[in-house]
N, C-alpha and C positions, 0 to 999 in steps of 0.2 A: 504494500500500500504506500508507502514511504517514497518508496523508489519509484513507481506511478505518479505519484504528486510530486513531487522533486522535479522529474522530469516534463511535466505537463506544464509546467511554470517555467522550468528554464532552460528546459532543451542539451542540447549538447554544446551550449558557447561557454567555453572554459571561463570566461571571467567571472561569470555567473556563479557558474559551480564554485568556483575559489571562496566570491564572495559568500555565498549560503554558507560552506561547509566553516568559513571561520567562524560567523555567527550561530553555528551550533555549540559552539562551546559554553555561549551565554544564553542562550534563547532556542523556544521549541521552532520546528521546523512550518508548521502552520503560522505563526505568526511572524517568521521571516519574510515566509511567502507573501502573506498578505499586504506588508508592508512594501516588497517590491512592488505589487499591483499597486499598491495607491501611488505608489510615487509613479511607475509608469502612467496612469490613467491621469495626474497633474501635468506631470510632462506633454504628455498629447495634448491637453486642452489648454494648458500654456502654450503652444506651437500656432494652434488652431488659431488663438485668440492674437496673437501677433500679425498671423498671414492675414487676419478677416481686417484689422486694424490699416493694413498694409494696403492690403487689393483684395477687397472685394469677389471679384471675379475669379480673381486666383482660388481664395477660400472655397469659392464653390467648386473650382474642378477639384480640387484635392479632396474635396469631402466626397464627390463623387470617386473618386477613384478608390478611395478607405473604404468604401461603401462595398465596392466589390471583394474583400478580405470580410465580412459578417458571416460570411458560408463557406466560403475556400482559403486556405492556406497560400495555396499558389496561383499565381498567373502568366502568363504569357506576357515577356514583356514587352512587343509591338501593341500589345491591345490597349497599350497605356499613351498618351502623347506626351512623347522625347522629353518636352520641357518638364511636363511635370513630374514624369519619371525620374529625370533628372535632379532635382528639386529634392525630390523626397529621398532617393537616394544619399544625395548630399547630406542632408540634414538625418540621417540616422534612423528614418523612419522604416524606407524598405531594403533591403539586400535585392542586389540584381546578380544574377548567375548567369555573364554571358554564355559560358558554353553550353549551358542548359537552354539559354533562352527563356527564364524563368525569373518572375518577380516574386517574393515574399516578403515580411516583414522581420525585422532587422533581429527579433528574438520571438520564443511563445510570449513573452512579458508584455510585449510590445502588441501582438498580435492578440492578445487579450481584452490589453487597456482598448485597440482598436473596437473591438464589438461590443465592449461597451460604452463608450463615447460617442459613438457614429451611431445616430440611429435612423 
């Protein structure tokens, strides 16, 4: 169970794991967790609230493009436009696998806070 939850929170990005497994020394594993979500789920809506502040229009394609991450993990990354791909990439938001040809989001933490921000 442990090791299910572990993983469904933070994947296979080693810095993640780093940081969890030092904070098991002090703190259960449940409330580690939950503490990265909140902090990813500020993060994104701090991000959100900059771009919306920024451009308008922008705001909307990036929520539109988050919007397709609520049901899939991954995506094709032509299906996205350059720029915004671009963009979010940059800023931490999604990982692009060119030789896959695939977009995702940058961690499950991330890709969490995304489905529940984005609605």
């Amino acid at each position: 169970m442990r090791k299910s939850l572990f993983y469904s929170y933070v994947g296979g990005k080693p810095i993640l794991i780093i940081k969890v497994i030092d904070k098991l020394r002090y703190e259960k594993l449940d409330v580690i967790l939950k503490f990265m979500l909140k902090d990813a789920i500020q993060k994104l809506k701090y991000f959100l609230e900059n771009v919306k502040e920024e451009d308008e229009e922008l705001y909307n394609k990036i929520v539109d493009v988050l919007k397709l991450f609520k049901e899939t993990y991954e995506i094709e990354d032509i299906s996205i436009n350059k720029k915004i791909r671009e963009f979010l990439v940059k800023k931490n938001i999604l990982f692009l696998n060119p030789v896959e040809g695939i977009l995702k989001p940058q961690s499950f933490l991330v890709w969490k806070a995304i489905k529940r921000v984005i609605e």
